[in-house]
N, C-alpha and C positions, 0 to 999 in steps of 0.2 A: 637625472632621475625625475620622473612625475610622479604626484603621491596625487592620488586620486580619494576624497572622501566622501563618500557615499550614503544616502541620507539612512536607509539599513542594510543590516546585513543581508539580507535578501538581495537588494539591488548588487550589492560588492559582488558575492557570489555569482550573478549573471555575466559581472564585467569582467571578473578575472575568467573565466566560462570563455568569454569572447576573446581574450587576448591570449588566455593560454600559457602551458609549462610557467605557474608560481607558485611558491614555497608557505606552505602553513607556517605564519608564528603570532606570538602571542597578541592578537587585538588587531593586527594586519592580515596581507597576504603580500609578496613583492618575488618579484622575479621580468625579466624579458622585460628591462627598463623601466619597471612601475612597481610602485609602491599604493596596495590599495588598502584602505582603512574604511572605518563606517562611524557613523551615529546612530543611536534607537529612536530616531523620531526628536523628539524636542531634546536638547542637552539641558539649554539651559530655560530661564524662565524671569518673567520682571519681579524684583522683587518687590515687597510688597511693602504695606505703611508704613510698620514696624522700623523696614530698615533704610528708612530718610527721617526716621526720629528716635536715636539711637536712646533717648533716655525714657521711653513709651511704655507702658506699663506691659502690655501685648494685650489689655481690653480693650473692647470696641468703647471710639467714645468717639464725642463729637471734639473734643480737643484737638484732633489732629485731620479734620475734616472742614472744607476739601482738601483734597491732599493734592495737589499740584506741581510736579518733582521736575525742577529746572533742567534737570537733565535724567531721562530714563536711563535707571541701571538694571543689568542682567546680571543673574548669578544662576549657579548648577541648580539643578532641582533638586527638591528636597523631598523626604521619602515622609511617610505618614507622621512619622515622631517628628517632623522640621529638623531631623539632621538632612545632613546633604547626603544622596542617595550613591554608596558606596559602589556598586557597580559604574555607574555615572561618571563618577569622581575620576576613575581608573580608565575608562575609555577617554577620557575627554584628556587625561594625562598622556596617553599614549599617542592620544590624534594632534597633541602641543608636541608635543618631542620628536614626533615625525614629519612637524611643520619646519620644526627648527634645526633638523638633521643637513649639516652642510651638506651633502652629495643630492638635496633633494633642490631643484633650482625653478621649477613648475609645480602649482597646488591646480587642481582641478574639482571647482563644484559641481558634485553629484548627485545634487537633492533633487526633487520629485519636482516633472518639469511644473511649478506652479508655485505663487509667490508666498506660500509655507516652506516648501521644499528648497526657496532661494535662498531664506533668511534664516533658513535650521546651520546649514553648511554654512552659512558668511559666518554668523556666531562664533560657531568654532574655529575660524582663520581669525576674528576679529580678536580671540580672547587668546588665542596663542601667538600672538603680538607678531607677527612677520610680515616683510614689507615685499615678497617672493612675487613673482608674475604670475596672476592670478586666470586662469582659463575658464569657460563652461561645458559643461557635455549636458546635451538637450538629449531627452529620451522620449520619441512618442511611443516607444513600444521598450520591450527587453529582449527580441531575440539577439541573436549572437550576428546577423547578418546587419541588426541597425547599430546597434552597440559598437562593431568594427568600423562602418558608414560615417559616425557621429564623432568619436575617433579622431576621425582624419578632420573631419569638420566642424572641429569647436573653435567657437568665439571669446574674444576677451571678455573676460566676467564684469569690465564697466557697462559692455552691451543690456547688461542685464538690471543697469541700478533704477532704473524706474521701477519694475517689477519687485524692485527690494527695496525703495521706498516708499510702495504701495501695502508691501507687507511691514514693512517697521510702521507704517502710519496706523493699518491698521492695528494692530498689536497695541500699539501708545493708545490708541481712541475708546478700542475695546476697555481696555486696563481703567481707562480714566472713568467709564461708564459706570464700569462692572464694581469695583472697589469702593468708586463713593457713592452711589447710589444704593449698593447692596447693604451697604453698612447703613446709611440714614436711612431709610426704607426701616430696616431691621431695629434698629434704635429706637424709633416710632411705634414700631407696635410689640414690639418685644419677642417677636417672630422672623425665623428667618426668611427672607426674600431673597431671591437671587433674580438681582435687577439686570439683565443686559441689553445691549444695542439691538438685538435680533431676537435673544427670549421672548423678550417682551409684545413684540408685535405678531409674531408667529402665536403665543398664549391668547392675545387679546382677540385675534381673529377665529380663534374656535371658540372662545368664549361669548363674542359676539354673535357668532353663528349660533351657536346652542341658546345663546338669551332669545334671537329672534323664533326659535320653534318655539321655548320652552312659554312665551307670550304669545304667540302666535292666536288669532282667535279666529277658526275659520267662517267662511262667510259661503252663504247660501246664494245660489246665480239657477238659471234657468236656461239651457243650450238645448237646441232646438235638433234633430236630425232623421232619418228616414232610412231603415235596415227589412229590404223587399228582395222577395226574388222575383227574378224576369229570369227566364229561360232555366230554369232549376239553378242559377247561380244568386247567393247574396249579395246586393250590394249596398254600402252604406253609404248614405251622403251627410256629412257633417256638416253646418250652418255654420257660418265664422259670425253669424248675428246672436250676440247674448244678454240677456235680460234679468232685470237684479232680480232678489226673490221677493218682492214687492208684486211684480208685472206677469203673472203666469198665466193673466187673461191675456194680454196683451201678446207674447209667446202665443196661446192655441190661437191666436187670431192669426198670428203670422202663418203658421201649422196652415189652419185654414187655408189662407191663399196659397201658398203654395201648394196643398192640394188638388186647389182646383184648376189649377195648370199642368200642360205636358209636358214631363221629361223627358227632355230628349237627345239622344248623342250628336252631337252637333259636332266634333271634331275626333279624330283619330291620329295619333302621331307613334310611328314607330322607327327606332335608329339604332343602327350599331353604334356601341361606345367603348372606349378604351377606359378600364380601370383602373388607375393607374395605385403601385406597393405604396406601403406608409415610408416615408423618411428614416434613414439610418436614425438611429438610437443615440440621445446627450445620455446623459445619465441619470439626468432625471425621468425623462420621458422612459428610459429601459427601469427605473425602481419604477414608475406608473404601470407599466403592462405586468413587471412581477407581482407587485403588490394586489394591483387587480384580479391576475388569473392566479396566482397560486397563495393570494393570502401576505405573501413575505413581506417582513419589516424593511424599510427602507436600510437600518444599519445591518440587518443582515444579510442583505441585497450588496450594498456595496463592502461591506469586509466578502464576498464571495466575490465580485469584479475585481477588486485590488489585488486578491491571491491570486487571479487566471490572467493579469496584469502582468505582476510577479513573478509567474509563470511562464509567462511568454506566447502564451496563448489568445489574447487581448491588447489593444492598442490602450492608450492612457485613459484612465475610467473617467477623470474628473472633469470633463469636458460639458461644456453648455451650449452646445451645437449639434444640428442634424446633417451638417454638410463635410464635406470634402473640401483638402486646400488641391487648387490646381496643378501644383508641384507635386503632388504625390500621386499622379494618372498610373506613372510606371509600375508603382510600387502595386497599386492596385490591382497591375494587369499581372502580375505576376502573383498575386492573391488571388485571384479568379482562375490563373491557372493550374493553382493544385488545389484548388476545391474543384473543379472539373474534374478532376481524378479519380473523387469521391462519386459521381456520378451524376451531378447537377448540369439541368442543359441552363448554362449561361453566359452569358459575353460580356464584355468591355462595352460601357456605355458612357457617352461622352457628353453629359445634358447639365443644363440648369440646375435644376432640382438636383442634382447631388454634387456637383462642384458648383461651390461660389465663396471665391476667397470674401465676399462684402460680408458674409452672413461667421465669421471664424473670427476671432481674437487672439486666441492662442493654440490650444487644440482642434484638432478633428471630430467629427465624428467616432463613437466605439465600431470597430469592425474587428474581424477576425485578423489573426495575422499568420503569415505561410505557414505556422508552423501549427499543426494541430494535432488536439489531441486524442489517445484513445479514450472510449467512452469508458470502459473499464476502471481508469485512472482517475476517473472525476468521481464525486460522492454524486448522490443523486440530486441535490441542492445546485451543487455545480455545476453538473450537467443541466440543468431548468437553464440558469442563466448562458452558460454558451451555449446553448444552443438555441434562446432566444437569442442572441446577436447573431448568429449563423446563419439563422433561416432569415433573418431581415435583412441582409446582408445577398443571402440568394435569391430574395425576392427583387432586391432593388435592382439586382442584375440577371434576372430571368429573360431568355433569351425572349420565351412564348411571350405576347399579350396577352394580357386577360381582356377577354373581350365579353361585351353583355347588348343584350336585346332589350335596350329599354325602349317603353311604352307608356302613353299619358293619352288619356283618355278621357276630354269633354264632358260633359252632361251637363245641358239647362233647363231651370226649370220656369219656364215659362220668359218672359223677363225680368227675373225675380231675382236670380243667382246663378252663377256657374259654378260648378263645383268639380274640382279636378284631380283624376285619380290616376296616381302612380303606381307604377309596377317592374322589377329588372328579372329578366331572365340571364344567368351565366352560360355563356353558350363556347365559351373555349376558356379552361380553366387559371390557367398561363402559373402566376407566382402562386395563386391560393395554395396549389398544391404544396408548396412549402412554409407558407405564413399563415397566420390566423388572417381571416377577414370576419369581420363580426355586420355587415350587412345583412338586415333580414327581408329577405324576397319577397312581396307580396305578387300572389299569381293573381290575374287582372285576368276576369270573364272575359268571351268572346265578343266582342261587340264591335259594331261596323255603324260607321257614319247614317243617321238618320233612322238609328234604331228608338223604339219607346220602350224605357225604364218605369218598370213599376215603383209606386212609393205610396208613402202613408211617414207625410211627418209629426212625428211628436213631440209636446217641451219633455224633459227628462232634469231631473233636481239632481245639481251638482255642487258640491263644496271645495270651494278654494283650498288648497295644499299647502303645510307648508316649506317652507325652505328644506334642503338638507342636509344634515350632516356632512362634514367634511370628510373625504375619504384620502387614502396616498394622494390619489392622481388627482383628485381638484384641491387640493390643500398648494401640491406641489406645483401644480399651476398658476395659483394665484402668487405664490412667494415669487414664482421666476415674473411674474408682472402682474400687482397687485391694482394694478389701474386700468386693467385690460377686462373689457367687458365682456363677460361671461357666456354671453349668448353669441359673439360671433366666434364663427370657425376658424381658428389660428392654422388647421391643416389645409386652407383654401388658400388664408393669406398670411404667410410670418412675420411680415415687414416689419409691424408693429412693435411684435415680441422683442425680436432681435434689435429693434433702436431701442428700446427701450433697456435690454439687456446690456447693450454696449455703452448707455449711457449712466448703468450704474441704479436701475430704478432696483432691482430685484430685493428680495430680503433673503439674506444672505446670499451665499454662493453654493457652486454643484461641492464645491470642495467642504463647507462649513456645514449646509443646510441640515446634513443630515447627522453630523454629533447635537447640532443645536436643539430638535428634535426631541431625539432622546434624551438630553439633559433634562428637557420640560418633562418628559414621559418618566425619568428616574427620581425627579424631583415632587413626584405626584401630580403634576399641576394639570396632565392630559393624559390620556389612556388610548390606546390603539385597541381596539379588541377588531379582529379580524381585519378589514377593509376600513375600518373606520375609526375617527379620530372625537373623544367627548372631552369636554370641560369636565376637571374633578375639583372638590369642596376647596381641597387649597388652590388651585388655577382661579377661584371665582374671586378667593378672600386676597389673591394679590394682586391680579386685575382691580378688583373693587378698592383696596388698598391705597393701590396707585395713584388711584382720579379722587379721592377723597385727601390724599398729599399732595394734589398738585403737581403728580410727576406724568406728564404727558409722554408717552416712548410710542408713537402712534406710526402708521406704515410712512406718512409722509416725510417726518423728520427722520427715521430709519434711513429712504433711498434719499434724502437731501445729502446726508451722509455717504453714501454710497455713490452718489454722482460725485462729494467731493474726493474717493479715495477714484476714481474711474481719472478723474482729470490730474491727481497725484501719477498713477501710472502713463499717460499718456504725457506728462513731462510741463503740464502748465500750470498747477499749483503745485505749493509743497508742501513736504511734512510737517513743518512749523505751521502753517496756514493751517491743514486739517485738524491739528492737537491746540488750536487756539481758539478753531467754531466750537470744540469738543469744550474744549471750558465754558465759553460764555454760555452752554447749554447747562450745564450742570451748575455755574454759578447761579442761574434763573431760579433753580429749584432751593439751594443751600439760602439765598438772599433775596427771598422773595418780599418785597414792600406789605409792612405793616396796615391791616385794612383797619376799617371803623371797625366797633366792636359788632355793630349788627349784621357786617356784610364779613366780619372773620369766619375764616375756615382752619385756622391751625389749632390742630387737637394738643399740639405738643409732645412730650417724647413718652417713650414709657418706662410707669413708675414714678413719673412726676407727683409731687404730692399738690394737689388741687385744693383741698381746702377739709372741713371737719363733716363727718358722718351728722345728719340731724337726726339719726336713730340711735348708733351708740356711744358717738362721739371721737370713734375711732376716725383717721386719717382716710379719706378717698385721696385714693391715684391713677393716675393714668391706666388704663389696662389693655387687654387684647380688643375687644368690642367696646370702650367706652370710658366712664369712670366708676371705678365700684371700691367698694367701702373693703380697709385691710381686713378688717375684724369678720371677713368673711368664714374662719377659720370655726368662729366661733357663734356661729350661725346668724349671721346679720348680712340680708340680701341686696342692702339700698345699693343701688347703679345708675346712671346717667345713663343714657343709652348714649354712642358716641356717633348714629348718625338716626335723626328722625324724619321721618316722610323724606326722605333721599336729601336733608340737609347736614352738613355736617354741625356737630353741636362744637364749637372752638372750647378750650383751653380756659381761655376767659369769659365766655358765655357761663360754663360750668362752676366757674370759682362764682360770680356773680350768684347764679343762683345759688350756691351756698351759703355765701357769705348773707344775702337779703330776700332770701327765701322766691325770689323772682330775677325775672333777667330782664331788661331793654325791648321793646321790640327787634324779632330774627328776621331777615329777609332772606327770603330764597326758599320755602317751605313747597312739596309739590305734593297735590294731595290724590288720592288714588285715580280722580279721575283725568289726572295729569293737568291741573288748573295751579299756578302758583298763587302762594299769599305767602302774607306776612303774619306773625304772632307772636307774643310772648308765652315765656317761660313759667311754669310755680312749682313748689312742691304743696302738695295738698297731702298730709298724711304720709309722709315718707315715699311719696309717688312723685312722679314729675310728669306734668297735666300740661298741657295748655292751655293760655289766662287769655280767653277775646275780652 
């Protein structure tokens, strides 16, 4: 007998679906020599402080921090009250008893082909203790045709232990981040912070962004240019010569000469071109065009791909690629042939650009799969998205070329400048007709070699712009490669992307990226409103938080981490290795070297008692923003501020100035117009002044 378990009941359903004549009973299904069972997603979960320090009060303290567990334990999940969550309990009972059923002699993992879905299922073999011959079944899709295919063609589940020591690695690395950091962090300022490996960087980057608008101070420039008509047509010539706003004589002087010279069409170029569809869909790139044209959240973006996944109508969502593996041509061609059914003129195409096993790691590209659906059957959410993978999917395989008349068109003005003007006419419409193309045409006047352009150049006052907000689609492209430079066109060339991705650089993955997200978005820290991604009051106060404790989580040391779990899966370090960088990183922050008193930055914890009020004599402590006096209940304002001119004010600077009315000379002080100094401390009148 094979007992097959199945990461949920959605997928069990598919597989019993594909095998066929088995019997409902309770928490299974078995029949026709299989025995199929499920789990909900995660069964169990690491436990947590508490339960490696069994006599722990269950407060947060620093007593049991860091907490570094010689050996990671797992236990069931536990429901809101920290009982263990009764439904849970009973499945994971029934998925043990069916492990350990003599007649059953083959277990078969059924989790979601990706190293979540590896280490949800091992879990559950690992924790119903059997030593049975253990199988996998890889699913790139759910119909009942690959499900039968995959079947016959499962591998031993060792094949897989990289993939599942990439996810227990990460799991341990996450844990160890997330738990001591979130807890010191929080202890510190008396507020909760939820410090993780990837929150943090993802926060820091829209926060950085919106800091550089929100300073941004624009600047006045002088850009010279010439909008005349010849022949009753406009035409404009832009200057690529600019001039600060200082120089606007200097501008009409150039205006000048250039006036007084002939423009004139000195070249004429005109060609047929092939324009070639955009790239099948990763999944991130399909949440960037959802999120772009209809507005939709990335998580409701993908819980709608994972139901039509589910459904059998989509191949596996969680994929970071735009290509095609070369072994799956056939499969293809038999995809293209009942969507021809549908009415699409398109063929089998055998190119680069859509197969290249270099540019794949583990999945495909999203395509449709033979099995489709009616439109009637999808809500109209669901239909947005398959039918964005539908048409991109038809375009990439459109029989017609799109073909354009482009044209570039000379003009000199004198020997002063050439200025060159582009224009494409569509002249056979090929894939358009099924995909969006968002190119905007410019119609380019008649003009013929050795014609004279009229002009009159002017300076015109222009002000530097600033940065923009982050949107889905440029958010999501910096995570997938946070060191890739903005301005060049990754649809021209991906090389970069893709080594980069395969080396582990990205913040987070297609599979995390987008709970990670929303975590920030439920946690306040960031706001989506429409297309667009802002910094909110708490996102500022735990990024600022952060760098005022010394706790650096910056994109760099993110993908350092991420290249070490990339080389965990590929089989050359290990999981001890990655859970051992992961310490000596958080030991940095727990056991940071004691500085002089003038160059301290540690505020200390919160609610620390600092020293005596010199207004009522009440106790100052530690607080959220600083040190402020207990007796504030009782109308008494005195506070320390806890950082001034961007210096953090230490723990012991503060007691000092309590205790002798003055502090030491501070180093590190930056004053508005970003110039450092040093200076002391005083209180002047229950104020705290600086003493030059």
């Amino acid at each position: 007998m094979i007992l097959i378990i199945a990461e949920k009941p959605s997928l069990a359903r598919n597989i019993a679906s594909a095998i066929g004549k088995l019997t409902r009973k309770d928490g299974y299904l078995e029949g026709n020599g299989y025995i199929i069972t499920w789990a909900f997603g995660h069964l169990f979960s690491l436990c947590d402080i508490e339960d490696y320090s069994p006599n722990a009060s269950g407060k947060w303290t620093m007593e049991n921090l860091p907490c570094f567990p010689s050996e990671f334990k797992f236990q069931l999940k536990k429901d809101a009250s920290k009982s263990v969550d009764a439904g849970v309990e009973k499945q994971f009972n029934i998925i043990k008893s069916l492990c350990l059923r003599e007649d059953v002699d083959v277990i078969v993992n059924a989790g979601d082909a990706d190293r979540e879905g590896e280490i949800i299922v091992r879990l559950c073999i690992e924790n119903a203790h059997t030593n049975k011959k253990l199988m996998r079944l890889w699913l790139p899709d759910q119909t009942e045709e690959t499900v039968q295919k995959a079947l016959n063609e499962m591998k031993d589940e060792s094949e897989y232990d990289n993939l599942a020591n990439e996810g227990y690695a990460r799991t341990y690395i996450d844990w160890l981040y997330g738990v001591n950091l979130t807890r010191f962090a929080t202890l510190k300022t008396g507020v909760l912070l939820r410090v993780g490996r990837v929150i943090i960087p993802v926060v820091k980057a829209i926060y950085d962004r919106d800091m550089s608008i929100r300073n941004f101070v624009p600047d006045i420039y002088y850009a010279i240019k010439s909008c005349e008509l010849t022949n009753g047509y406009e035409i404009e010539l832009n200057s690529k010569v600019k001039f600060d706003k200082n120089k606007k004589v200097a501008a009409q002087n150039l205006c000048n000469e250039y006036n007084a010279c002939n423009a004139t069409v000195t070249e004429v170029k005109s060609k047929k071109d092939v324009i070639n569809a955009g790239k099948l869909y990763s999944l991130s790139k399909l949440q960037n065009f959802l999120g772009k044209k209809y507005k939709m959240p990335m998580e409701q973006s993908l819980n709608i791909v994972q139901k039509l996944y589910e459904n059998g109508y989509l191949t596996y969502p969680r994929t970071n690629t735009e290509y095609l593996a070369t072994a799956e041509k056939d499969k293809i061609k038999k995809i293209i042939s009942n969507i021809k059914s549908l009415g699409y003129d398109i063929e089998f195409k055998d190119k680069k650009t859509i197969f290249d096993d270099s540019k794949i790691e583990s999945h495909s590209a999203i395509t449709p799969t033979y099995k489709i659906p009616k439109k009637e059957s999808l809500t109209e959410d669901e239909y947005k998205v398959y039918s964005a993978v539908m048409r991109r999917f038809v375009a990439v395989f459109c029989k017609e070329e799109c073909l354009a008349q482009k044209t570039e068109i000379t003009v000199s003005v004198g020997d002063k400048e050439d200025f060159i003007l582009k224009g494409m006419v569509i002249i056979q419409k090929g894939w358009i007709k099924y995909d969006d193309y968002n190119q905007k045409d410019k119609i380019l006047p008649p003009l013929n070699k050795g014609d004279i352009v009229a002009i009159n150049f002017k300076p015109y006052e222009k002000e530097t712009t600033p940065p923009k907000h982050y949107t889905i689609e440029t958010l999501n492209n910096y995570l997938k490669n946070p060191f890739r430079d903005e301005k060049n066109n990754a649809e021209e060339n991906d090389d970069e992307d893709y080594k980069a991705l395969f080396e582990g650089l990205e913040l987070g993955t297609e599979a995390t990226r987008t709970g990670i997200i929303d975590n920030a978005r439920k946690s306040e820290y960031i706001e989506l409103k429409k297309d667009v991604y802002k910094i909110l009051p708490k996102g500022e106060y735990l990024i600022e938080s952060l760098t005022y404790m010394g706790i650096s989580m910056d994109k760099y040391k993110t993908s350092q981490m991420g290249k070490i779990l990339k080389q965990i899966y590929h089989g050359k370090l290990t999981v001890e290795y990655g859970v051992n960088e992961a310490k000596k990183e958080i030991q940095n922050v727990f056991f940071q070297k004691e500085l002089p008193i003038e160059t301290d930055t540690d505020s200390g914890f919160y609610m620390d008692k600092v020293g005596v009020c010199p207004i009522c004599k009440s106790d100052v402590v530690k607080s959220r923003f600083g040190y402020s006096c207990s007796g504030y209940k009782n109308g008494c304002k005195f506070n320390i501020s806890g950082v001034i001119c961007k210096r953090v004010i230490s723990k012991r600077n503060a007691q000092l100035l309590l205790e002798t009315g003055k502090t030491s000379e501070i180093q590190g002080f930056v004053s508005k117009t970003g110039k450092n100094f040093n200076a002391k401390l005083k209180l002047d009148n229950g104020k705290v002044v600086f003493d030059f």
